[in-house]
NUPA-234081 format. One record per residue: y, x, z of N, C-alpha, C in turn; residue in one letter. Coordinates in pm, whole numbers, plus 50000, padded with zeros to 5 digits. Layout:
BEGIN
YXZYXZYXZA/...
***
This chain:
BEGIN
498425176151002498115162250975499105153151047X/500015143950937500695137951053500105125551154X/498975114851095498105107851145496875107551145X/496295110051255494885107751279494035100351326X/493495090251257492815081351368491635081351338X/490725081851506489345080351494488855073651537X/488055067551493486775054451542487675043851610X/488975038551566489455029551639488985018051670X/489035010351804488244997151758489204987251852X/489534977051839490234963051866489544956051897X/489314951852036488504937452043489654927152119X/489434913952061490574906052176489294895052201X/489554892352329488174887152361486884890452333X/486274878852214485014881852195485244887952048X/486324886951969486804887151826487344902851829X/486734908851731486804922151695487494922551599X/489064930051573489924929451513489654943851428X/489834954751425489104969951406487934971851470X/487084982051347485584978951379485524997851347X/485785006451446485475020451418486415025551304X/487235023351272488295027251173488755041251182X/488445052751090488925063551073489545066950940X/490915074850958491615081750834492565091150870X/492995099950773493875106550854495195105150681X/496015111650727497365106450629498265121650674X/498575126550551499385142050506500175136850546X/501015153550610502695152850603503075149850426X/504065141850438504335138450294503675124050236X/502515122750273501955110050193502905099350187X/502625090850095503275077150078501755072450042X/501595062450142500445053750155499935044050187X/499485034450099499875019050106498705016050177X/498475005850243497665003550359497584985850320X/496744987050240496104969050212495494957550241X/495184946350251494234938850323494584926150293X/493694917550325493854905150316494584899450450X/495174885950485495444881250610494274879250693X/494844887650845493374887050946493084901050926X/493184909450822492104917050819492034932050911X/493334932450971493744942051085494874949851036X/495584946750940496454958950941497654957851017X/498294944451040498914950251192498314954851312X/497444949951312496914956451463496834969451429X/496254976151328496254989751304497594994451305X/498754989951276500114997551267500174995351392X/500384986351495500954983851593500424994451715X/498944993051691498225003751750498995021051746X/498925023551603499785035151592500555037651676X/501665025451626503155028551705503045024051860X/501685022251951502545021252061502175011152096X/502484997552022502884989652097501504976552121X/500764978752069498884978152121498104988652130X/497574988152257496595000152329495244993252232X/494205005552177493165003152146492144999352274X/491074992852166489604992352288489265005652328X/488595011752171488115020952211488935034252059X/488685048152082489075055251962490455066152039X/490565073451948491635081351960492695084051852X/494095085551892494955084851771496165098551814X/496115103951721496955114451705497955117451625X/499385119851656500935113451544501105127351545X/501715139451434502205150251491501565159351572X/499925159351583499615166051689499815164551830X/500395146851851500035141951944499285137152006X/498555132552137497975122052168498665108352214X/498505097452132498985088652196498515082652368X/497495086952420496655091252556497495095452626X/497895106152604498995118452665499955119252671X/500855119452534502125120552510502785109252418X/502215094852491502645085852448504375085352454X/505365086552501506705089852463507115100152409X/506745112652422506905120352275506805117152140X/505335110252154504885104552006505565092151949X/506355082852047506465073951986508105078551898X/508465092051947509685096151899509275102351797X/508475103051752507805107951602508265095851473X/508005084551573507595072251428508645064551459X/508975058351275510215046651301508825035751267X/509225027951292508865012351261509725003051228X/509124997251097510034980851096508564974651108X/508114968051201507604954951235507494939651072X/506704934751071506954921950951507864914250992X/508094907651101509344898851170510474914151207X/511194915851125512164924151192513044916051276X/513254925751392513624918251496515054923251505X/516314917951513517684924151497518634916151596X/519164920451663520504910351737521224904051639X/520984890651638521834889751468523444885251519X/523904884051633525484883551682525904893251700X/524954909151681526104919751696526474925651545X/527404935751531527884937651395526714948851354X/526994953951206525634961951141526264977951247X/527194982051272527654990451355526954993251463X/527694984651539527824979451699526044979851730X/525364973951624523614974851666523074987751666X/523974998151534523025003851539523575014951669X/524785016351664524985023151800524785023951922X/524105008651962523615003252056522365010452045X/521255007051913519915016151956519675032751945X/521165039951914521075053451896521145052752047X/522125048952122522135049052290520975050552340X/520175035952281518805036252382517785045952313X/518155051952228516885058452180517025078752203X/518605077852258518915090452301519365101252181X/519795095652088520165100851951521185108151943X/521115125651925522345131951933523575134451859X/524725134751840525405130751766525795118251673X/525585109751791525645098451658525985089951618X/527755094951622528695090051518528285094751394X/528005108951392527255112051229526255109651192X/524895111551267524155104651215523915088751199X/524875081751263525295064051186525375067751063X/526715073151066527585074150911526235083050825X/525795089850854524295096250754523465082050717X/523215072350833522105065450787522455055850656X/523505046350732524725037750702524405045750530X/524975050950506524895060350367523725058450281X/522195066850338521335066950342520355050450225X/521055038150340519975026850304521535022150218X/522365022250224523515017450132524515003150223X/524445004650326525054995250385527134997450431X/527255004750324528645010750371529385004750370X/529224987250257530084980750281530214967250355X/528864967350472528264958550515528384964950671X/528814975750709528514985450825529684977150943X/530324963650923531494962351035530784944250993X/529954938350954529564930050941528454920251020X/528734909551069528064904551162526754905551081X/525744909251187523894908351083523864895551036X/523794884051090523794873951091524294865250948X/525134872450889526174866450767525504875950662X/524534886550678523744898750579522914882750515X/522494890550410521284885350321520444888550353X/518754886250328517374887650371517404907450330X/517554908950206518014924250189518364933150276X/520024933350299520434938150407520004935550569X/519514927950564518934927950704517884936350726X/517124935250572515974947250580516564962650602X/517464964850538518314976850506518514978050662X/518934973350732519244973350868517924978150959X/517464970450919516084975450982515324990150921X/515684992450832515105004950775516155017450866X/516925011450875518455021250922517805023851095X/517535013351135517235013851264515835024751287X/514855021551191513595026851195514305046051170X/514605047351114514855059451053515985072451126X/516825059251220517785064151293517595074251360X/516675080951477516135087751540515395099151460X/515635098151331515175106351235513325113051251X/512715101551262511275106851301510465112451167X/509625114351187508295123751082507795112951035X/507225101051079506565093351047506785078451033X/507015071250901507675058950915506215047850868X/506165038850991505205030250984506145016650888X/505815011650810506424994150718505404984150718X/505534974250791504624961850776505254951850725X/505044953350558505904941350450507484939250447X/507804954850422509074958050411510044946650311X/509214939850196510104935450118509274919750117X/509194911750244508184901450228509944890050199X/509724881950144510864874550129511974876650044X/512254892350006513434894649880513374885249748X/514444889149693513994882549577514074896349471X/513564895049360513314905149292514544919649249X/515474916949272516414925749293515984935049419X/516324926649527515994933249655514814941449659X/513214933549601512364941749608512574955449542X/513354954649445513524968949362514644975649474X/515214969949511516234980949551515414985049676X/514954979749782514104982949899513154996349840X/512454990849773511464998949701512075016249670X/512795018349558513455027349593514105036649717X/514765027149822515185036749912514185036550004X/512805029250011511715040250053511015047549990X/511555046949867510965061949766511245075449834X/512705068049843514045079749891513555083550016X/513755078950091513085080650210512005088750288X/510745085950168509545089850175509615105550172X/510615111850095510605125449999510605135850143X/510875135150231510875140850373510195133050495X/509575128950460508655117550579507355114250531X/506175112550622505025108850579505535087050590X/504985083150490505005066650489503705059950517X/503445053050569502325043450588503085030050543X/502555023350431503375009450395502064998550408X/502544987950425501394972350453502214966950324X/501874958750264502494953850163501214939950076X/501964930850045500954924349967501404921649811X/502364931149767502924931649673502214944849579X/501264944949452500414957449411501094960249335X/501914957949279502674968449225504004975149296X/504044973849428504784980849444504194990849550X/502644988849561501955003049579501805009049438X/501325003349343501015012749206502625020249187X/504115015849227505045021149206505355031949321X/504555034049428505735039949498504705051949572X/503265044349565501895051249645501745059649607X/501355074649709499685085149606498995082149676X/498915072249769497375067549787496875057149791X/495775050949829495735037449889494425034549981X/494825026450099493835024450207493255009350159X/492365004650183492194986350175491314984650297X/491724975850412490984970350509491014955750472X/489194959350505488844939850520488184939150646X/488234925950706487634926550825487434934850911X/488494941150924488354952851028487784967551017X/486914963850908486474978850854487774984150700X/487554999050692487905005150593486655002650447X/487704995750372487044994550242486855005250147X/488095012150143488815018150003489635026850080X/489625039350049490665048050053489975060349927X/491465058049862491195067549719492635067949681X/493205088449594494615086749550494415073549444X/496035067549418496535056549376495415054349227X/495625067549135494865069549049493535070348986X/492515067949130491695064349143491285052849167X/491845046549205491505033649284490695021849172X/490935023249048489995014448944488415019548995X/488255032449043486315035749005485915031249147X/486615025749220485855024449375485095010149355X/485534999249298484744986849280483744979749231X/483914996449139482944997048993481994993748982X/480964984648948479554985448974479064987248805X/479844985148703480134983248530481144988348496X/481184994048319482484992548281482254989548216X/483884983348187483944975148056484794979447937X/484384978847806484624986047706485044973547606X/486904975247573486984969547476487124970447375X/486484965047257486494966047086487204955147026X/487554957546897488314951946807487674954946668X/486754945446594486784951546474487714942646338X/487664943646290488194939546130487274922146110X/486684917646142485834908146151484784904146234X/484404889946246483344886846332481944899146346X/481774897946465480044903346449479064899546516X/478004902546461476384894046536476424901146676X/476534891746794476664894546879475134898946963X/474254893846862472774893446924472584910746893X/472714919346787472904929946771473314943346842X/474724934146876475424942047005475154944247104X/474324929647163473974930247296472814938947294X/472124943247167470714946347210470964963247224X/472124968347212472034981247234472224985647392X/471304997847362470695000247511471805005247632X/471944998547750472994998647847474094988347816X/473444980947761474924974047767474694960047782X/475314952647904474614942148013475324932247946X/476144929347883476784917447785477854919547725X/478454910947635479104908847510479884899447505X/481434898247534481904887547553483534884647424X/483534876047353484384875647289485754870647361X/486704879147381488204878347430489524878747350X/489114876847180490384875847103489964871647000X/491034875846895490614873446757489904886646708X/488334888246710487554898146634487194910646770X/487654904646864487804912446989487144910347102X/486204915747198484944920847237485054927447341X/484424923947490484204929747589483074933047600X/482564947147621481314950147624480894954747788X/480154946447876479844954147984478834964847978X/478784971848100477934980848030477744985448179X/476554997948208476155003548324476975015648387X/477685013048528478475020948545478495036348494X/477085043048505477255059148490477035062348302X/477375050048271476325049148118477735049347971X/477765059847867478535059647785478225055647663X/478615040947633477935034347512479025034547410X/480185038247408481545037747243480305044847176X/479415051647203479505061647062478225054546968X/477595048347047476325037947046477025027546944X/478585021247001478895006746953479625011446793X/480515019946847481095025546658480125035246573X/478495038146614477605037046501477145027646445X/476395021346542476315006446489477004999046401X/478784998846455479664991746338479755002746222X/479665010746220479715016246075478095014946042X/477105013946054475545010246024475874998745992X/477024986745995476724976345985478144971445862X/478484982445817480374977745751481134978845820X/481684976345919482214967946023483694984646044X/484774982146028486034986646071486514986646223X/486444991646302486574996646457487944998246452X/488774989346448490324987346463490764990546664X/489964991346764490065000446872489014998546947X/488925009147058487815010047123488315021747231X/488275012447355488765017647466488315010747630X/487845023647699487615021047842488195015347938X/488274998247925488994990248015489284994448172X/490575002448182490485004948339490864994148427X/490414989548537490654979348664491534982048709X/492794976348731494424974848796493894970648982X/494674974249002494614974949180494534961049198X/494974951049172495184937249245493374933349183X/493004936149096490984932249089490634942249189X/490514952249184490114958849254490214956749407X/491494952549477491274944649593491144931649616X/490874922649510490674910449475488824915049508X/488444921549454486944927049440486414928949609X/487374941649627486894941249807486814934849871X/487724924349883488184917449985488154901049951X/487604898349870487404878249856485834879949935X/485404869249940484524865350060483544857649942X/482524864349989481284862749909480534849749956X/
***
């Protein structure tokens, strides 16, 4: 297991930031870690990496204890932080050779030239940070996180500020990335967990909402589904509604029909007898699945 955390809990003052938080995360996962603002997921990364001690709980990187072998472990994990933090007067070089120094990195004139490679900065590598674009600065920071070549790469809003190029290209080279590393990503961007995730976490308020693979994640909110039809012409909606399990009837097109219905309950076969009992042409009929952004729109808005 590369992360383990149990019963974590955060209090700052009287304000409880994590409330008993447990999960654990495969060697290999790529796993998006969600939430609203406030709702702890930096404190939960930061916690990870080090750099906030919990209240209460235990956390384990690699079969570490962070308790114990808090400098072993922290040589497990890269981090980029949401404010990446960079010397922006030294060159993309000169920095990163500076933190292979402090981080005790062997060989590494080659592993520069590996990373340098790696995030694509080859022609940016003798360049003041400072004169980089919001992109490359990220790239820099991914270079830095990765440098020390750890098991485990923590991202808190790797691509907050790109513009849509950048998000794609970022996106990718933590695809790339991922293929030999477990990922934990923060992100408030859902499709670029639906692009890059097999899993997904959602914290609200400090507790764990949601954790389900990526592919799942429509049945966790579920309390209904919704079933959409299309027929060939209007229909008596008083009809429709009256068949059994099915909580309403809502017209959403031309001749086209949302049927709610009771989560464990299978009504198509109910609705296209009926339309043929009634004339009626069934031009489609299909199990509306829930996209991730309702689904944490669902968890996490405030009742």
């Amino acid at each position: 297991m590369s992360i383990s955390i149990k019963n974590i809990t955060k209090v700052y003052g009287q304000q409880k930031a994590l409330n008993n938080v447990s999960f654990e995360i495969s060697e290999g996962e790529i796993v998006g870690f969600l939430g609203p603002n406030g709702a702890g997921k930096s404190t939960m990364m930061k916690i990870i990496t080090g750099y906030l001690p919990q209240s209460n709980g235990e956390i384990k990187v690699m079969g570490l204890e962070m308790a114990e072998d808090s400098l072993e472990l922290k040589q497990q994990i890269g981090y980029l932080p949401e404010h990446n933090p960079l010397y922006l007067e030294m060159y993309v070089w000169e920095f990163l050779e500076f933190a292979a120094n402090l981080t005790g990195v062997k060989n590494r004139k080659e592993r520069i030239t590996e990373v340098i490679k790696l995030v694509g900065l080859g022609k940016e590598q003798n360049k003041l940070i400072e004169s980089l674009s919001k992109g490359y600065r990220q790239r820099v920071g991914l270079a830095h996180a990765i440098l020390h070549d750890p098991k485990v790469l923590i991202l808190d809003e790797p691509t907050t500020g790109l513009d849509p190029n950048q998000i794609v290209d970022i996106r990718n080279l933590i695809r790339e990335i991922g293929k030999d590393k477990t990922v934990m990503l923060s992100t408030h961007i859902m499709q670029e967990v639906e692009a890059i995730c097999s899993r997904v976490i959602i914290i609200n308020e400090g507790n764990i909402v949601a954790d389900k693979p990526i592919e799942n994640i429509s049945q966790v909110s579920e309390s209904h589904k919704v079933v959409k039809v299309q027929f060939d012409k209007s229909i008596d909606l008083g009809k429709f509604s009256a068949i059994q399990d099915v909580i309403s009837v809502t017209e959403v097109g031309a001749f086209t029909y949302e049927f709610k219905t009771a989560s464990d309950k299978e009504v198509r076969t109910h609705i296209f007898g009926l339309a043929v009992e009634l004339g009626l042409v069934v031009l489609e009929l299909a199990l509306v699945e829930k996209q991730l952004e309702q689904v944490f729109h669902d968890l996490t808005q405030k009742k």
